[in-house]
PLY file of the C-alpha trace (Angstrom):
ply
format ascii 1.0
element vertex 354
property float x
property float y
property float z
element edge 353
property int vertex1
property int vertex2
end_header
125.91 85.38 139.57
122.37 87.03 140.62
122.22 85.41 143.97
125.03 88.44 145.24
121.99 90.82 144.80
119.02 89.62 146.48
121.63 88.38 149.39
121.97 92.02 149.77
118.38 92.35 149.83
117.46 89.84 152.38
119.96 91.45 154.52
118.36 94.78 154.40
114.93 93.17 155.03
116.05 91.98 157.88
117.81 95.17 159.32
114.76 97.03 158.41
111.93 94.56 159.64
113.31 93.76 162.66
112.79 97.38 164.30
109.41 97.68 162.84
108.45 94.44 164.63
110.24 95.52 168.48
108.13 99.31 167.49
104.85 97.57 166.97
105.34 95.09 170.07
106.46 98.05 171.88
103.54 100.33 171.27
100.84 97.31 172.20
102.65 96.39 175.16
102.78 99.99 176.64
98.66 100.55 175.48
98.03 97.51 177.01
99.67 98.76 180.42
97.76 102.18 180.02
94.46 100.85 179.09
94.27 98.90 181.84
95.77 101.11 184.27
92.77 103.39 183.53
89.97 100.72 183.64
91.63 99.48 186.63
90.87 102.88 188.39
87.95 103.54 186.81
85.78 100.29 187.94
87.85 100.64 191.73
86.64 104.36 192.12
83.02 102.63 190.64
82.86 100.31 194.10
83.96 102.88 195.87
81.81 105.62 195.40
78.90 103.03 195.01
79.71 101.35 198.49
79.31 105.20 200.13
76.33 106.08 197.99
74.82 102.70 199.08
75.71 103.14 203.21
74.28 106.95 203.33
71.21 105.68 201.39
70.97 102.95 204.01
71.90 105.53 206.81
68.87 107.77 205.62
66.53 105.07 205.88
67.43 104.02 209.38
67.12 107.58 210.37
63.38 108.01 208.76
62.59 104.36 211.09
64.55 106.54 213.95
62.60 109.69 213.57
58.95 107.51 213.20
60.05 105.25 216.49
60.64 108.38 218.65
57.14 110.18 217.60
55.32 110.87 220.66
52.04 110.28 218.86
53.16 106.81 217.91
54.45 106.13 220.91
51.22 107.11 222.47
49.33 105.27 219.98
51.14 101.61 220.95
50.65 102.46 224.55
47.34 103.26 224.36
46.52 99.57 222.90
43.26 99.10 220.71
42.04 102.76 221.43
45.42 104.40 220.09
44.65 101.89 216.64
44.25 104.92 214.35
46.84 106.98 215.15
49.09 104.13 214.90
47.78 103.68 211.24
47.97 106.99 210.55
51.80 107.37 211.31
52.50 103.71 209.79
50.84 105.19 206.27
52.95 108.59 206.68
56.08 106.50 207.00
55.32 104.05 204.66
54.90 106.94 201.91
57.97 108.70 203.43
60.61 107.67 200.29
59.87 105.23 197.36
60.66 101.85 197.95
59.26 101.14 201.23
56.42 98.31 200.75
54.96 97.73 203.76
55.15 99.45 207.70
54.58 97.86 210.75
54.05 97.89 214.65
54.80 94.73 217.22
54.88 94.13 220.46
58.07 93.51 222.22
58.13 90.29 221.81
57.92 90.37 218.61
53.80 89.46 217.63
52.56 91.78 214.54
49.85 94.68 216.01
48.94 97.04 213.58
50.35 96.73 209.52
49.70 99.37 206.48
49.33 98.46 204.33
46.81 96.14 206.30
47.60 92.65 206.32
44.73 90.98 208.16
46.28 87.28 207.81
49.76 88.40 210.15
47.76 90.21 212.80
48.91 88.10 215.80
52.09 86.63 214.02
54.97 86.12 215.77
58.00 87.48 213.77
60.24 87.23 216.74
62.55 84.30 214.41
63.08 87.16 211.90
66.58 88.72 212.47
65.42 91.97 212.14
63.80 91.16 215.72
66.88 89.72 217.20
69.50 91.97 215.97
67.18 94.38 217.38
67.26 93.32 220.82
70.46 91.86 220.34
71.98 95.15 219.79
69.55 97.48 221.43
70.10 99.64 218.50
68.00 100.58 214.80
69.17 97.15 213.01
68.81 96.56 208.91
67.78 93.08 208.16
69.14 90.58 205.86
66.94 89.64 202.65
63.97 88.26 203.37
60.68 86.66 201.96
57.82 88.74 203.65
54.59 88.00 204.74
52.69 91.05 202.69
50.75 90.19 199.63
52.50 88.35 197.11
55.60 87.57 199.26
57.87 90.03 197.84
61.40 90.43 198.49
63.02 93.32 201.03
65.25 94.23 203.46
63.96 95.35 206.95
65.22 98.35 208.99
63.79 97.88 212.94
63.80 100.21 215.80
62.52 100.51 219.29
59.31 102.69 219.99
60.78 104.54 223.21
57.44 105.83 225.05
58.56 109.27 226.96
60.69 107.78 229.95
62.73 106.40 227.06
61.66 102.77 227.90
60.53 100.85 224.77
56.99 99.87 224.06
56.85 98.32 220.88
58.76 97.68 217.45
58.25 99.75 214.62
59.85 98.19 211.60
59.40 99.33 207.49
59.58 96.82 204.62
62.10 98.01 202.19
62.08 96.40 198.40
64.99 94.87 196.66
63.43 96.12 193.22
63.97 99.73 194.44
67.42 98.80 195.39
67.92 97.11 192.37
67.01 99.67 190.49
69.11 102.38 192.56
72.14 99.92 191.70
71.36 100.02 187.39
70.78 103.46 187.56
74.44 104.23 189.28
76.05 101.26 186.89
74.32 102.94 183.90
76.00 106.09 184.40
79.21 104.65 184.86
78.90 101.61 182.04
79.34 98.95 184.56
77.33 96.33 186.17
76.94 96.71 190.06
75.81 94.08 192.78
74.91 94.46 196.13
75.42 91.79 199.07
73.41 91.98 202.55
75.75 90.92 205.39
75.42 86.91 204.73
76.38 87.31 201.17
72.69 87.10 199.38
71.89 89.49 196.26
69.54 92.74 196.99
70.37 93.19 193.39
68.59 89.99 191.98
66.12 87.72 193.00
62.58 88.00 191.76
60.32 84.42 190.75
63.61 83.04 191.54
63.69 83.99 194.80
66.62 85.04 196.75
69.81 84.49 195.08
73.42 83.88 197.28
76.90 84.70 196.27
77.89 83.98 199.50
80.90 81.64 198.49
81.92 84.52 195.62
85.57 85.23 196.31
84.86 89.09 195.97
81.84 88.69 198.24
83.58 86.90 201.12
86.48 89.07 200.81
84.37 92.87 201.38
82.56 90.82 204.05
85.83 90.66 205.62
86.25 94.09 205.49
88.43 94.26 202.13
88.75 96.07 198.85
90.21 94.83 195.59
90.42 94.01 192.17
90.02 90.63 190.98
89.30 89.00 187.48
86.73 86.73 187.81
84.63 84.34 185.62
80.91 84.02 187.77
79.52 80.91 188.16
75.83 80.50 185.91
73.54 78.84 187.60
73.92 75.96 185.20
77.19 75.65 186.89
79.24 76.56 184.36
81.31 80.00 184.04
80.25 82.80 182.04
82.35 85.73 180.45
85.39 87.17 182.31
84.86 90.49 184.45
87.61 92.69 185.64
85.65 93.15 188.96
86.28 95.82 192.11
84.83 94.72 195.53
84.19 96.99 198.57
82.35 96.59 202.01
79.61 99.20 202.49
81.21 100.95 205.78
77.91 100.12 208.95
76.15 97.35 207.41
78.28 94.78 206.63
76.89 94.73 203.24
79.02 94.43 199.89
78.95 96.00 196.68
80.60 94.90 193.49
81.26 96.76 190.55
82.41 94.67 187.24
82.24 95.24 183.82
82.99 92.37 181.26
86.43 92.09 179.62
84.97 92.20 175.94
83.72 95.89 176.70
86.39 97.03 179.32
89.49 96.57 176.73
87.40 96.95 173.60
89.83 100.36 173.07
92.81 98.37 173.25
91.53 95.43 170.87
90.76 98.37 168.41
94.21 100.23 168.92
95.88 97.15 168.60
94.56 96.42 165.53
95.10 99.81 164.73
99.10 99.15 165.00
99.05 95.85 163.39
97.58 97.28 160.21
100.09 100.42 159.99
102.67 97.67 160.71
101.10 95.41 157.86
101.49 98.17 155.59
105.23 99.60 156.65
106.32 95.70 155.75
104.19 95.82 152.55
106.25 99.03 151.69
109.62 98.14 152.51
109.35 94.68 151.24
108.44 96.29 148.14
110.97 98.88 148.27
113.61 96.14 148.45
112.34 94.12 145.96
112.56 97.34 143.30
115.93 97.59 144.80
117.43 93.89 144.54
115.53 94.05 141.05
117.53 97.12 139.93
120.95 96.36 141.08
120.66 92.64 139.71
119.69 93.98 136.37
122.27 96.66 136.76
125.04 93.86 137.48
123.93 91.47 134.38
123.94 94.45 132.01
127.94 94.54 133.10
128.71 91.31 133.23
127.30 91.01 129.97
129.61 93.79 128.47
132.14 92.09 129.97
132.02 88.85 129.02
131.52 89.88 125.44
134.69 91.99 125.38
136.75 88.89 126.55
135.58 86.77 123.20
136.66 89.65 120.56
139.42 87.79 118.75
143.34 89.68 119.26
146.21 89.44 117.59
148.66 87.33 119.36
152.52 88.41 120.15
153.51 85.25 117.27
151.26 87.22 114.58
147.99 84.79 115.16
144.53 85.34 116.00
143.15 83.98 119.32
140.23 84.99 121.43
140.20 87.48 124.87
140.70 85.92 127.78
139.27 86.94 131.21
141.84 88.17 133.45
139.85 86.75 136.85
138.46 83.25 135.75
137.17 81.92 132.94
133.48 83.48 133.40
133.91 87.03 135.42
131.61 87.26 138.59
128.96 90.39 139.92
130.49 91.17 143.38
127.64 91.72 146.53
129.09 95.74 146.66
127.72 96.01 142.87
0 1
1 2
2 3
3 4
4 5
5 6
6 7
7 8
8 9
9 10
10 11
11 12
12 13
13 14
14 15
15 16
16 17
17 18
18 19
19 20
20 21
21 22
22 23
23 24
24 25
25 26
26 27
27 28
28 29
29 30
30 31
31 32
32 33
33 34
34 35
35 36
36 37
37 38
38 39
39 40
40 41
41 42
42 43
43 44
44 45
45 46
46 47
47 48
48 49
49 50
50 51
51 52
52 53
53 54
54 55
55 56
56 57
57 58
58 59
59 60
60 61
61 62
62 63
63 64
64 65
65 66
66 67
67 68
68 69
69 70
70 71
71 72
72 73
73 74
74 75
75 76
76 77
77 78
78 79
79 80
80 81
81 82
82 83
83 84
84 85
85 86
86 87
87 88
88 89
89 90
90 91
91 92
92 93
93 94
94 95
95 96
96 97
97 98
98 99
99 100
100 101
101 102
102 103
103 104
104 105
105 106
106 107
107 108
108 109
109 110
110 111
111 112
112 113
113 114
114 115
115 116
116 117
117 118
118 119
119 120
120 121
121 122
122 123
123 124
124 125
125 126
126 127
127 128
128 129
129 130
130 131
131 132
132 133
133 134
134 135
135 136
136 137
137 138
138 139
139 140
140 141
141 142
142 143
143 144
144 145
145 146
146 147
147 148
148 149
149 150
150 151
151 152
152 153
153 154
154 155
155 156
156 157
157 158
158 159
159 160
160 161
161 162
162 163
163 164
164 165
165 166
166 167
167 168
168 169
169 170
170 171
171 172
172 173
173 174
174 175
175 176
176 177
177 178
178 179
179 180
180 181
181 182
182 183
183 184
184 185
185 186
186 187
187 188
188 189
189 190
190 191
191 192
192 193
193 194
194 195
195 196
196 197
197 198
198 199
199 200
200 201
201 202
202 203
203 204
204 205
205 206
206 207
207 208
208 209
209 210
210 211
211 212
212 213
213 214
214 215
215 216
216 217
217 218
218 219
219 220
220 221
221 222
222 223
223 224
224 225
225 226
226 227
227 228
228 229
229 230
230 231
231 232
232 233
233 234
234 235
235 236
236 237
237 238
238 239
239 240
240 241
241 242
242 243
243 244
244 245
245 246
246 247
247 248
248 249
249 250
250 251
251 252
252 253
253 254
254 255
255 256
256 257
257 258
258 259
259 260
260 261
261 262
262 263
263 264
264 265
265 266
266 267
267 268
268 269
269 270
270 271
271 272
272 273
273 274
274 275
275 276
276 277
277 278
278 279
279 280
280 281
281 282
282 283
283 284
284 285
285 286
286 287
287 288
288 289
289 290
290 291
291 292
292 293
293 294
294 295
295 296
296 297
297 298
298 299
299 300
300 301
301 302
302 303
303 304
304 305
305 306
306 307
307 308
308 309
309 310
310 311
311 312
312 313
313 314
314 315
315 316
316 317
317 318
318 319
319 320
320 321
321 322
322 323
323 324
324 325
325 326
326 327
327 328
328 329
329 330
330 331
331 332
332 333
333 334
334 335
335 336
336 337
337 338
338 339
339 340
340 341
341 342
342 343
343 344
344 345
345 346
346 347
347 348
348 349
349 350
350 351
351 352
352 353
């Protein structure tokens, strides 16, 4: 008798759940898309930008070694021998105060044995560097070369990247090798300052695939079997998500990571940025819809619920006037008195239109 009612009202919860539900999928599914659409582009332009920020500071640098190697004073200095020893010091202190970062400047021979150092490193006077790669890309190439990371031989071994060129004498012939120490804390630092402005975390690869953004008591960390890494070594950009390997050997927190080879030095850079913080928006917005969701079902279930109450209450009150008019007792054709009798059953019924 009441079950006609709430039948009614189950079918309208359905009907009016069902497009709440498809709305609120909708609306995540579409954020989703957008969100990352614009992080996507965002950490991309990152690498990007970074990768030709990184090659013209590199480009700079070679071009201060370039400048120094072509003085005629220098070059006068080498040629002269043990006589020329402090003008050679003086242009190896004015280059190695040229730009921050550069730790150490130096002179050798051409094949490669250490002259004159400043600051002055009495113990690799006489050294023969010519292993170091900065000595045979040099002559390898003929051209200014930048090193891989290295462990050098100044005071308290720290680690840098050398940039190498030939000290042409005036004929043009070359009479020595200047070379300038440059520190992988300054280009660490260069790399937090441009991932600070942009929220993201950015890495830096020399041309073998070790970290000028890391190292330290640790030494000289490699990421040269990183997917990202070997693919800007191939000349590549992407995206990629990626979970980096700790050195415990385990996987830390997924990045959404862009890669990109800096253009001339065969150096990477990688910009990434962890998932947690990249779609933190969308976790919020999508708990944003849930909750206005949660409360449109809180509000129609009670709306239906008032209504199924109403209209069952509505349909007992009738069936109750009903039913009583059916027992008051009549007068019968044959002059006797008999009770009312329902003219559709024996107990009349609420309909589900009622």
């Amino acid at each position: 008798m009441r079950g006609a009612p709430w039948r009614k009202a189950v079918l309208l919860c359905v009907v009016a759940l069902v497009p709440v539900g498809l709305l609120a999928l909708s609306s995540i599914v579409l954020a989703s898309d957008e969100v990352r659409s614009e992080v996507n582009k965002q950490v991309r332009a990152t690498a990007a930008v970074s990768s030709v920020v990184v090659g013209d500071q590199t480009t700079d640098l070679v071009e201060l070694v370039q400048s120094y190697a072509t003085r005629p004073s220098l070059a006068a200095g080498v040629a002269a021998g043990s006589t020329g020893g402090a003008q050679v010091e003086t242009d190896l202190a004015s280059l190695a105060h040229a730009v921050p970062g550069i730790s150490a400047s130096f002179v050798t021979d051409l094949r490669g044995i250490s002259r004159d150092t400043y600051p002055l490193e009495p113990t690799v006077i006489g050294m023969n560097f010519a292993y170091r790669d900065w000595y045979t890309g040099l002559v390898a190439s003929g051209r200014p070369f930048v090193s891989n990371a290295i462990v050098t031989k100044e005071a308290g071994h720290p680690l840098a990247v050398t940039v190498s060129d030939y000290i042409r004498g005036a004929s043009g012939r070359p009479v020595g090798v200047l070379g300038v120490n440059y520190s992988l804390v300054s280009i660490r630092s260069f790399a937090a300052s441009i991932g600070r402005a942009q929220g993201i975390d950015l890495q830096v690869t020399d041309r073998v695939g070790t970290l000028l953004t890391a190292g330290g008591a640790s030494g000289l960390v490699s990421l040269a079997n990183d997917p990202r890494v070997r693919a800007a070594r191939a000349g590549r950009s992407g995206l990629l998500d990626y979970a980096p390997v700790l050195p415990t050997g385990g996987h830390g927190p997924k990045e959404l990571s862009a890669y990109a080879p800096v253009a001339g030095t065969g150096w990477t850079v990688i910009a990434s940025v962890p998932h947690s913080v990249a779609f933190a928006g969308l976790v919020r917005l999508r708990d944003a819809v849930l909750a206005i969701t949660a409360v449109l079902v809180a509000i129609l279930l009670a709306g239906v619920w008032f209504i199924a109450r109403t209209d069952g209450r509505r349909c007992w009150s009738r069936l109750t006037r009903v039913s009583s008019r059916s027992t008051e007792p009549v007068r019968s054709r044959r002059g006797t008195l008999g009770p009312r009798r329902s003219s559709v059953g024996t107990r009349p019924r609420c309909s589900a239109a009622t």
